[in-house]
C-alpha positions in Angstrom: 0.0 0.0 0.0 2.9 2.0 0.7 4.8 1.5 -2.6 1.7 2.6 -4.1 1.1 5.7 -2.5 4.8 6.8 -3.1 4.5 5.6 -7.1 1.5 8.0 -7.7 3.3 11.3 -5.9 6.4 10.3 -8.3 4.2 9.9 -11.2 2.3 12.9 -11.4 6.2 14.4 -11.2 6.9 13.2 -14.3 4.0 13.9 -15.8 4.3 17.6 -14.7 8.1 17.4 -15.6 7.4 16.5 -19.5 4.4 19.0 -19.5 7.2 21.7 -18.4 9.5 20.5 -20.9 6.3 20.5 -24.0 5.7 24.0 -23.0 9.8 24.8 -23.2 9.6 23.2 -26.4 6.8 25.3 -27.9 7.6 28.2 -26.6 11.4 28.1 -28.0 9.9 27.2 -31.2 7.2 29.5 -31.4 10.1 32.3 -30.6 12.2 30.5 -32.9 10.1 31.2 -36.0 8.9 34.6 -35.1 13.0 35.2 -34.8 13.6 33.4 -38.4 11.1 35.6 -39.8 12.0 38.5 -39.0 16.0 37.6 -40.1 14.4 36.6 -43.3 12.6 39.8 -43.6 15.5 41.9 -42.6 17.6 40.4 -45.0 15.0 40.5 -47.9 14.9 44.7 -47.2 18.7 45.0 -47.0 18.8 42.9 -50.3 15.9 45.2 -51.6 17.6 48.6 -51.0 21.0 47.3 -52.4 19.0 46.3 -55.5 17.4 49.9 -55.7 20.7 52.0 -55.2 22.0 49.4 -58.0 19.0 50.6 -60.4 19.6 54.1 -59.4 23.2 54.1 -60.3 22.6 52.0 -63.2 20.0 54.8 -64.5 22.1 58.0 -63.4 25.0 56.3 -65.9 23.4 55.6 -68.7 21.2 58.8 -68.1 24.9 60.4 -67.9 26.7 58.8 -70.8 23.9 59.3 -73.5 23.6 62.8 -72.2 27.3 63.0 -72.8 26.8 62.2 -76.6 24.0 64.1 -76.8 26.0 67.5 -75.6 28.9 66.5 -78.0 26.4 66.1 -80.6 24.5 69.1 -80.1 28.5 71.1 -79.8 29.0 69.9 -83.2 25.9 70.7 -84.7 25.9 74.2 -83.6 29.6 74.4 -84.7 28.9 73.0 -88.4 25.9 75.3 -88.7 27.5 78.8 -88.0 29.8 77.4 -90.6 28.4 79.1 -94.2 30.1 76.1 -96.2 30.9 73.2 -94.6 34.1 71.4 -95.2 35.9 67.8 -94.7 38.7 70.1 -92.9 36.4 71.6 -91.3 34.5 68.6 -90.1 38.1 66.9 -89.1 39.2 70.1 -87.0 35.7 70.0 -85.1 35.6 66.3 -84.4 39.6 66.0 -83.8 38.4 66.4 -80.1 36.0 63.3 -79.8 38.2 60.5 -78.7 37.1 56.7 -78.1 38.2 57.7 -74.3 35.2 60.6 -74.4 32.6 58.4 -76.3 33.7 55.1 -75.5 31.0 53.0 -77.2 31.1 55.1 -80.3 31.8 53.4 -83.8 32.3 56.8 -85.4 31.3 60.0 -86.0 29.8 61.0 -89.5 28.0 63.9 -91.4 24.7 62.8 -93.2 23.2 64.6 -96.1 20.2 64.5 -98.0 19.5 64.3 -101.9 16.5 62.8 -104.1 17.9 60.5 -107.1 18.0 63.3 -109.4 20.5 65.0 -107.2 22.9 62.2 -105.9 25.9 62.8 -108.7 25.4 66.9 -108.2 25.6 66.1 -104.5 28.7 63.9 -105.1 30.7 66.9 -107.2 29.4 69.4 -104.7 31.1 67.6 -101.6 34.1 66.3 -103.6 34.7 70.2 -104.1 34.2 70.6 -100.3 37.4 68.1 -99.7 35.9 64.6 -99.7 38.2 64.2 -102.8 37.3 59.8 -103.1 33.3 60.3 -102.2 31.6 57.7 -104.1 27.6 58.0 -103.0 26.2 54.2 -103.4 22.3 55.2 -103.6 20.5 52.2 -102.4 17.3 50.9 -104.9 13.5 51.9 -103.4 11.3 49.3 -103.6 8.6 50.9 -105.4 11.3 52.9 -108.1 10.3 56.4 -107.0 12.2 59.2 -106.9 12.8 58.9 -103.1 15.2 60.7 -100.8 18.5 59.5 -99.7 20.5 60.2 -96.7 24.2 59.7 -97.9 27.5 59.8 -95.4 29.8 62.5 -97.1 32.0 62.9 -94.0 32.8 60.3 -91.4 35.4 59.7 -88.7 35.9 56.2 -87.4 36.8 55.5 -83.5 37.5 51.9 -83.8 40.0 51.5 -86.4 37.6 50.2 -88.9 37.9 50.9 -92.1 34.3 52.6 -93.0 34.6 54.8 -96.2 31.9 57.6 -96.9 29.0 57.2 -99.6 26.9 55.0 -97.4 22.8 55.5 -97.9 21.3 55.3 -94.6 18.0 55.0 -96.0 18.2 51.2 -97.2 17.7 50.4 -93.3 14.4 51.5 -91.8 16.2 52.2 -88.4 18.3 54.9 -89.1 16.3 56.4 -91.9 13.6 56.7 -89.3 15.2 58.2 -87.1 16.8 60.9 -89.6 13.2 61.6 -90.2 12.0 62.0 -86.9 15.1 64.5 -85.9 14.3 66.6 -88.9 10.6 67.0 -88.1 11.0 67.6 -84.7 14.6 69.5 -84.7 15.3 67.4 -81.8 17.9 64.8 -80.5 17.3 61.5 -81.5 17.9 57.7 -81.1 17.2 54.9 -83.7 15.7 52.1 -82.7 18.5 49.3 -82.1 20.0 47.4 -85.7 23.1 45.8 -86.8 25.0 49.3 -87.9 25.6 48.7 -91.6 29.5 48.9 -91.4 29.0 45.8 -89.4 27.1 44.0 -91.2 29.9 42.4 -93.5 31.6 41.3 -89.7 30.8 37.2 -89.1 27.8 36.9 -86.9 29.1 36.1 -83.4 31.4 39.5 -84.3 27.7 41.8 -84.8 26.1 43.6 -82.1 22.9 45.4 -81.9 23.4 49.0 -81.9 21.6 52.5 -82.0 22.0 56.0 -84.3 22.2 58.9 -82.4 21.1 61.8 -84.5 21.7 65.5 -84.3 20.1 67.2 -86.8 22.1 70.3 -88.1 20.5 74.0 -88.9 22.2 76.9 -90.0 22.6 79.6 -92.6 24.6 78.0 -95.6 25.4 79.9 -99.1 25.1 83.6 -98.1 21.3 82.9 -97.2 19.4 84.1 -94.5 17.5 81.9 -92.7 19.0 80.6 -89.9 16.5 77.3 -89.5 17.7 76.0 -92.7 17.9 72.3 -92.9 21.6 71.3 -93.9 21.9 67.7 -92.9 22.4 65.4 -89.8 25.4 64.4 -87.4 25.1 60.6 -86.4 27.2 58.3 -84.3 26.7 54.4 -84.1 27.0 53.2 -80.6 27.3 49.3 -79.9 25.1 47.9 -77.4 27.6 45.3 -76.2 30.3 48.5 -75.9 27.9 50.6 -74.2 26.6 48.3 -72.1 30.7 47.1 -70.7 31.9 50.6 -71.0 28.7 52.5 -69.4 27.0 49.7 -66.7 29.5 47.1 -65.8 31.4 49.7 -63.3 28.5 50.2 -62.2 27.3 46.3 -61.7 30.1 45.3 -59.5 29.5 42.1 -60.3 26.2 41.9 -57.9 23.7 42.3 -60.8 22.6 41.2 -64.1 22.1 43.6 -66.4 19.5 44.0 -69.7 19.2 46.8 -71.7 15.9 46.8 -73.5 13.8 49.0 -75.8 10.0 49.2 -76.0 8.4 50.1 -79.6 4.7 49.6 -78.2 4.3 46.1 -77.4 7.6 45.2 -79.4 10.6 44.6 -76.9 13.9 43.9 -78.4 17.3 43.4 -76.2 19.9 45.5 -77.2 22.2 44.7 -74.3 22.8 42.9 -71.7 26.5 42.3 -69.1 26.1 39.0 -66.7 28.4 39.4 -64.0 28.4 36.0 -62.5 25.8 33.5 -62.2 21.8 34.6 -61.1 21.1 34.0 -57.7 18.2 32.2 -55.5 16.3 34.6 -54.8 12.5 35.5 -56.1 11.3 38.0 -58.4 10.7 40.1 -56.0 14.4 41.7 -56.0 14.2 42.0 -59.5 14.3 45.8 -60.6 12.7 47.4 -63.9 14.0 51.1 -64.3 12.0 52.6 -67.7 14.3 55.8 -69.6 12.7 58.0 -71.9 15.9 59.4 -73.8 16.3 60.9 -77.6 12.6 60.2 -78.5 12.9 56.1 -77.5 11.6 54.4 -74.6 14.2 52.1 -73.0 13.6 49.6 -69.9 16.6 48.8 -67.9 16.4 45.4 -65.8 18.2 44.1 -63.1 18.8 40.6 -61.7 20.4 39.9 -58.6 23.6 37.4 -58.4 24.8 35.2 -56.0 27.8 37.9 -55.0 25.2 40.2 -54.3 23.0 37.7 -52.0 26.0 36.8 -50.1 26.5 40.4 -49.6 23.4 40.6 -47.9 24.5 37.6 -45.6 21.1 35.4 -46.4 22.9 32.7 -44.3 22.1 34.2 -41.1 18.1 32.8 -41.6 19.5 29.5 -41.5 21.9 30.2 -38.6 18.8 31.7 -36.6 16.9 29.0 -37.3 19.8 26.7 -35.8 20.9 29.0 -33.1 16.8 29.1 -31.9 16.3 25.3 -31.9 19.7 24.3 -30.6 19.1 27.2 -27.7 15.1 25.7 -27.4 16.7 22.2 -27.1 19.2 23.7 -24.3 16.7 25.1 -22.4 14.1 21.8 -22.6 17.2 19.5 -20.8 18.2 22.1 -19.2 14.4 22.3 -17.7 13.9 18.6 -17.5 17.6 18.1 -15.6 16.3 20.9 -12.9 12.8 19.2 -12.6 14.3 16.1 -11.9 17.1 17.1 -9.9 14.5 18.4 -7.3 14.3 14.1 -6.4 17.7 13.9 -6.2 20.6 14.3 -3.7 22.0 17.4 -2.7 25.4 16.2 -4.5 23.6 15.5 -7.5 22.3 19.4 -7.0 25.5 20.8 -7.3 26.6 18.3 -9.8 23.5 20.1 -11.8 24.6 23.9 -10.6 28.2 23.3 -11.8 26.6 21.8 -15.6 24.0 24.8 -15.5 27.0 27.0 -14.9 28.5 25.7 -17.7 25.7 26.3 -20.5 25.3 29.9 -19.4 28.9 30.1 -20.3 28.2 28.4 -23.5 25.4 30.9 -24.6 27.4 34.0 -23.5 30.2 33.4 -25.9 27.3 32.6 -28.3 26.1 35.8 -28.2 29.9 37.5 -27.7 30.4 36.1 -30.8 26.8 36.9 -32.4 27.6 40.8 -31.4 31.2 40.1 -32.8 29.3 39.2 -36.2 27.2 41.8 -36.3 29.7 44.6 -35.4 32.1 43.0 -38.1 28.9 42.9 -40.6 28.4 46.6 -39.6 31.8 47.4 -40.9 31.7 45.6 -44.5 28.2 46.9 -45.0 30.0 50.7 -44.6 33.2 50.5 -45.9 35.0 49.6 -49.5 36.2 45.9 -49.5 39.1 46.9 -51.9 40.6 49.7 -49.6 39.4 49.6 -46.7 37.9 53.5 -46.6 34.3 54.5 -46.0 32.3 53.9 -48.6 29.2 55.8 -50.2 26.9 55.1 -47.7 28.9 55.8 -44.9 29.9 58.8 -46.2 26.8 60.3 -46.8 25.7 59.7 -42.9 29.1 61.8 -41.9 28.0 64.8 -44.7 24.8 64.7 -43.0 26.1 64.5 -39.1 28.6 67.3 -40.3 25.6 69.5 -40.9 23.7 69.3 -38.0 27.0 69.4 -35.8 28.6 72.2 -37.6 25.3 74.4 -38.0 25.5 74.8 -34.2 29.0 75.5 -33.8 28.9 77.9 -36.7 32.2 76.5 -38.8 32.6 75.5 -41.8 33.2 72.1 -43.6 34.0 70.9 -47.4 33.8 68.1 -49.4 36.2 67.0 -52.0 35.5 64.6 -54.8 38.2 63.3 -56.8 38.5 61.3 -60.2 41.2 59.7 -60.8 43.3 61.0 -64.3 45.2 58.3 -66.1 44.2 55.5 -64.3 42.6 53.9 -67.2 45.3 52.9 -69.2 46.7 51.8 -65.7 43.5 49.1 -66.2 44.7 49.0 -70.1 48.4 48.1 -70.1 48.8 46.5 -67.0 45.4 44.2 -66.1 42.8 44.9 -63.3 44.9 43.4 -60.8 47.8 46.3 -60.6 44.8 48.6 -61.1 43.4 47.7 -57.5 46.7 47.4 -56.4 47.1 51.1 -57.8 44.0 51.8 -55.9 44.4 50.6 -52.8 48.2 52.6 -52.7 46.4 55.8 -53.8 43.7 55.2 -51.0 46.6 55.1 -48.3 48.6 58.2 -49.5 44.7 59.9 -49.4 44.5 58.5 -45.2 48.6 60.4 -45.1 47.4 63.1 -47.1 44.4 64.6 -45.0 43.9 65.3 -41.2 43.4 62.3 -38.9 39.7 64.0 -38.4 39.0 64.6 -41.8 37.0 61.0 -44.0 38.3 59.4 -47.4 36.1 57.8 -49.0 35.8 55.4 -52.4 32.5 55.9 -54.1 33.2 53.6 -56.5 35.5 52.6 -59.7 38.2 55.7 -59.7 36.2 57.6 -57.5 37.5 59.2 -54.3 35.6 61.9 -51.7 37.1 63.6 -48.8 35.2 65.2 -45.9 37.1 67.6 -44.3 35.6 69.5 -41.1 35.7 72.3 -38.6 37.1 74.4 -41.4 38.3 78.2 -40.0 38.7 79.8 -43.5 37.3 78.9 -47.1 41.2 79.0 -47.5 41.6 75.9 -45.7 39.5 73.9 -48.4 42.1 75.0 -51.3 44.9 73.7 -49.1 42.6 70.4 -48.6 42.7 70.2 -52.0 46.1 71.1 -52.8 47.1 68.3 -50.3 44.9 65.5 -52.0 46.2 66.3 -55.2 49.7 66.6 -54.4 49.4 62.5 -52.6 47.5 61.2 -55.6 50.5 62.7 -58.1 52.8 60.5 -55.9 54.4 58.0 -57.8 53.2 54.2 -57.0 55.8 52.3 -54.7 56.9 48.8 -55.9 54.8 45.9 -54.7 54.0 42.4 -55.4 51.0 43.1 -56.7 52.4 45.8 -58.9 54.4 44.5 -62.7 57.9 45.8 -62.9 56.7 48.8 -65.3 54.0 49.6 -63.1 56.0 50.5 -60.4 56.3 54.6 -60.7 54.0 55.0 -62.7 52.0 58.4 -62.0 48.1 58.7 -61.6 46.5 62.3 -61.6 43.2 63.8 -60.3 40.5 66.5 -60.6 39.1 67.9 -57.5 36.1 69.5 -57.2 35.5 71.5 -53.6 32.1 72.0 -52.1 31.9 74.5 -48.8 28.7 73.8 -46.3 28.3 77.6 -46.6 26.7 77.5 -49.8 24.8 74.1 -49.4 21.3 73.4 -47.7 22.1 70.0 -47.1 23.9 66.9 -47.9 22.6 66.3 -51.4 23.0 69.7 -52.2 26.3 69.8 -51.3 27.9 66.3 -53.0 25.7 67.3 -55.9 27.6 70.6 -56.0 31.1 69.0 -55.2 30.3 66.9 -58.0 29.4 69.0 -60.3 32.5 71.3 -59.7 34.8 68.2 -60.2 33.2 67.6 -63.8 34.0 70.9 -64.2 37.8 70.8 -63.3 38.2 67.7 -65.3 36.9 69.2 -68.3 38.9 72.4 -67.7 42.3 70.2 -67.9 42.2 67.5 -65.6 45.3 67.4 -62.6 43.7 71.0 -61.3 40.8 71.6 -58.4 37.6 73.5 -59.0 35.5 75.0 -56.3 31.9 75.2 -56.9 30.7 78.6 -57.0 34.0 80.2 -57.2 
C-alpha cells in the first residue's frame, strides 16, 4: 500500500516534468520562427535597397553617358551650322576632339546629307569640291522605283579603327532612316531604334552587335542665305550595345547584378544589351528591378537581376543560422528544464553536480552571443566600408556629410567636401590588367589617409572615384589647401609591390578635385551634388587641377 502511494506522488512528477518540458519546447519554437522571420525579412529589405541603389546608379550612368553624346552632338551641330560652307577640314578640326576615351562606345562620327535620285551625282561633285576628294555615293534601290530621298555619309570619322569609307545610304535600313526623319521634323535629338549598324554587317555573326544611331540634326545659314533654321543635314554616331553596355553599366554592376538593356516600340521589346556578372542568384522576383528611360525620343527599360555575389553580400545565411541557433538554444533550455525538474528528487550532491553543468551552458550561450555581437559589429563594418581599400564607402559617407551639418550648424564652422577622379588610371586598367589597377588603388587610398587630417574622411564611391570630408574648417582657405594636399598624394608615384608589374611600379596617376563649402549648401545632397558637379568641371577644364563650386 505503501509503494503505491509513493509511485503515484512520483508519477504525477513526471508527468508535470514533461508537461514543463512540451511548453519549453513550444515556446522556444514558437520564438524561434517569429526570430527566423524577422531575419528573413530583414535580410529580404537590406537585399531590396542594395537592388534599388544598384537601379539608381545603373540609371544616373546611362542617363549620364547618353547625355554625354547628346552634348557633344549638339557642340557639333551648332559648330557646323554657324559654318556658311561646310568642309571635310572643317569637319576633321571639329571632331579631332572626340576621342574613343570621351565616347567610348562610339563606332564613329559622320555627317549625313540628304538628296533625291536626281541630285545624288550633283551632290557627289558638290562635296568632292568641299574636300571629300574619293566620295563615291552608293544610292540604295526603293522598292517601289520612286524618286525617293536618300540620306548619304559625305564625311565620317571612325573610333575603332575600322575601315568605313563615306557614300553609305542610310535610308536602305528602316532604323536609321527613321530616325533621320524623326530628328528633322522635330529638330530634336534623336535615337534609332537598335540594328546591326551597316559597317557591321559584313563582320561574321558572333562578331555583330545590336546598336543604336544617335542623330543631331544640323540648322544653320549656308550659301550667303538668311534663314538661320535652314535644314543642312544630320550628325550621327553608331553606338554598340555590347560596348555601351561594358563601358557604361558594368562599373556600375560590380558584379552583384545582371544587367539588360531593352527597348519598347509599343508592345515590341527587343534586347539591345545585356552584361552577366556571375551566375543569377536564389532569390525571387521580388528583387528584380525594372528602371524605364525616356531618352532621344525612345523608350528604353533597364532590368536588373540579382547574383549570388550580391545575395552573399546581404548575408542570407544568417536565416538559416537563426533558425539553428533558436532550436539548438530551445533544445538547451528543454534538458536544461527537465535536468532541474528532476534534480528536485535527487541528492543534494547531485544538486550541485546540476549547478556546476548549468553553470557551464550559461557560459556556453554568452560566448554565443559575444560572438553573435562580434558578427554583427564585423557585418556593420563591411556593410560601410569599401572591400578593396578599406575606406568609407558611399553610404557611410553620406551619414558623416549629414552628421557634419547638424553638428557644424550649431558650432557655426565650416566644412568641405572633396570629390576626386582619378586622371590616367585607365590605361593603368589597359596596359597592366585589373589586378595592378586595385593594387594602384588601394596605394592611392593610403597616401589619401597620409594626405588629410586624422579627423577629416576618405572615401571610395566607387570605380576611380575618391571623396574627402574635411571638417571644422576656419577659412574657405583651408579647403584649397585640402585640395592642394589631396592632389599633391594622388600625383605620388606608385611604390613597388607584389602586386604591382615591374613597369608599373612609378607610374604616376592624376586627379581633378572638385570643392564644395557647407556655406553654400542646404544639405547633404545639395552639397555632394555641388562638389560633384565642380569636379566635372575641373576635369573638363584640364584635368590634374581643383575647381571650387561657385567660385
Amino acid at each position: 500500500m505503501r509503494g503505491s502511494t509513493e509511485a503515484a506522488p512520483e508519477g504525477r512528477r513526471r508527468i508535470l516534468n514533461a508537461l514543463v518540458v512540451a511548453v519549453v519546447l513550444l515556446v522556444g519554437g514558437g520564438l524561434t520562427a517569429v526570430a527566423t522571420a524577422l531575419v528573413h525579412h530583414g535580410e529580404g529589405r537590406y537585399s531590396g535597397q542594395l537592388m534599388d541603389r544598384y537601379a539608381d546608379d545603373a540609371v544616373t550612368a546611362v542617363t549620364n553617358e547618353v547625355g554625354n553624346y547628346q552634348h557633344a552632338l549638339a557642340d557639333l551641330a551648332v559648330a557646323l551650322g554657324a559654318q556658311d560652307r561646310i568642309t571635310a577640314t572643317g569637319f576633321a578640326a571639329l571632331t579631332s576632339g572626340l576621342t574613343r576615351e570621351r565616347l567610348p562606345a562610339a563606332a564613329g562620327v559622320g555627317f549625313v546629307a540628304p538628296a533625291h535620285d536626281a541630285g545624288v551625282a550633283a551632290l557627289q561633285a558638290d562635296w568632292r569640291e568641299r574636300g571629300a576628294a574619293s566620295l563615291t555615293l552608293v544610292p540604295a534601290t526603293p522598292a517601289d522605283g520612286a524618286d525617293a530621298e536618300h540620306a548619304f555619309v559625305v564625311l565620317n570619322r571612325n573610333f575603332d579603327g575600322q575601315d568605313s569609307a563615306p557614300g553609305r545610304d542610310l535610308s536602305q535600313a528602316a532604323e536609321p532612316a527613321q530616325a533621320l526623319r524623326t530628328a528633322r521634323e522635330t529638330a530634336a535629338f534623336t535615337i534609332s531604334r537598335s540594328y546591326v549598324l551597316l559597317r557591321d554587317r559584313g563582320r561574321p555573326a558572333a562578331q555583330q552587335q545590336r546598336s543604336v544611331m544617335l542623330v543631331q540634326p544640323v540648322f544653320g545659314i549656308a550659301g550667303g542665305g538668311r534663314d538661320p533654321r535652314q535644314f543642312r543635314g544630320w550628325i550621327t554616331i553608331g553606338v554598340r550595345g555590347g560596348d555601351f553596355m561594358n563601358d557604361t553599366l558594368r562599373a556600375e554592376a560590380r558584379d552583384a547584378v545582371q544587367l539588360t538593356l531593352t527597348e519598347r516600340d509599343g508592345r515590341i521589346q527587343r534586347v539591345i544589351a545585356s552584361a552577366a556578372a556571375g551566375p543569377p542568384g536564389t532569390a525571387g522576383p521580388e528583387l528584380d528591378r525594372d528602371r524605364m528611360l525616356a531618352i532621344g525620343q525612345r523608350t528604353w527599360q533597364l532590368a536588373l537581376t540579382p547574383t549570388d555575389r550580391l545575395l552573399s553580400a546581404g548575408d542570407r545565411r544568417m536565416t538559416a543560422l537563426t533558425l539553428i541557433g533558436g532550436v539548438v538554444v530551445t533544445g538547451l533550455l528543454a534538458v536544461l528544464v527537465g535536468t532541474l525538474a528532476g534534480a528536485r528528487d535527487r541528492a543534494l550532491g547531485q544538486v550541485a553536480a546540476a549547478t556546476v553543468a548549468l553553470r557551464e551552458d550559461i557560459a556556453r550561450r554568452v560566448a554565443t552571443e559575444d560572438r553573435l555581437r562580434r558578427r554583427e559589429a564585423e557585418l556593420r563594418h563591411l556593410a560601410l566600408h569599401d572591400p578593396l581599400t578599406a575606406l568609407a564607402n558611399r553610404t557611410l559617407f553620406y551619414e558623416r556629410v549629414e552628421h557634419a551639418f547638424d553638428t557644424h550648424q550649431r558650432s557655426g564652422l565650416t566644412f568641405a567636401v572633396l570629390f576626386l577622379d582619378l586622371d590616367g588610371f585607365k590605361p593603368v586598367n589597359d596596359r597592366f590588367g585589373h589586378n595592378a589597377g586595385d593594387a594602384v588603388l588601394r596605394q592611392v587610398a593610403e597616401r589619401l589617409r597620409h594626405g588629410v587630417r586624422s579627423a577629416d574622411t576618405v572615401a571610395r564611391l566607387g570605380g576611380d572615384e575618391f571623396a574627402v570630408l574635411a571638417e571644422q574648417l576656419t577659412d574657405p582657405g583651408d579647403a584649397r589647401a585640402a585640395a592642394e594636399r589631396v592632389i599633391a598624394a594622388v600625383n605620388e608615384p606608385n611604390e613597388p609591390s607584389p602586386d604591382l608589374p615591374p613597369g608599373a611600379a612609378g607610374v604616376r596617376v592624376g586627379a581633378s578635385v572638385g570643392v564644395a563649402l557647407s556655406t553654400d549648401a542646404v544639405d547633404a545632397d545639395d552639397i555632394l551634388r555641388q562638389a560633384d558637379a565642380a569636379m566635372y568641371a575641373a576635369k573638363t577644364g584640364g584635368k590634374g587641377r581643383y575647381m571650387i563650386s561657385g567660385a
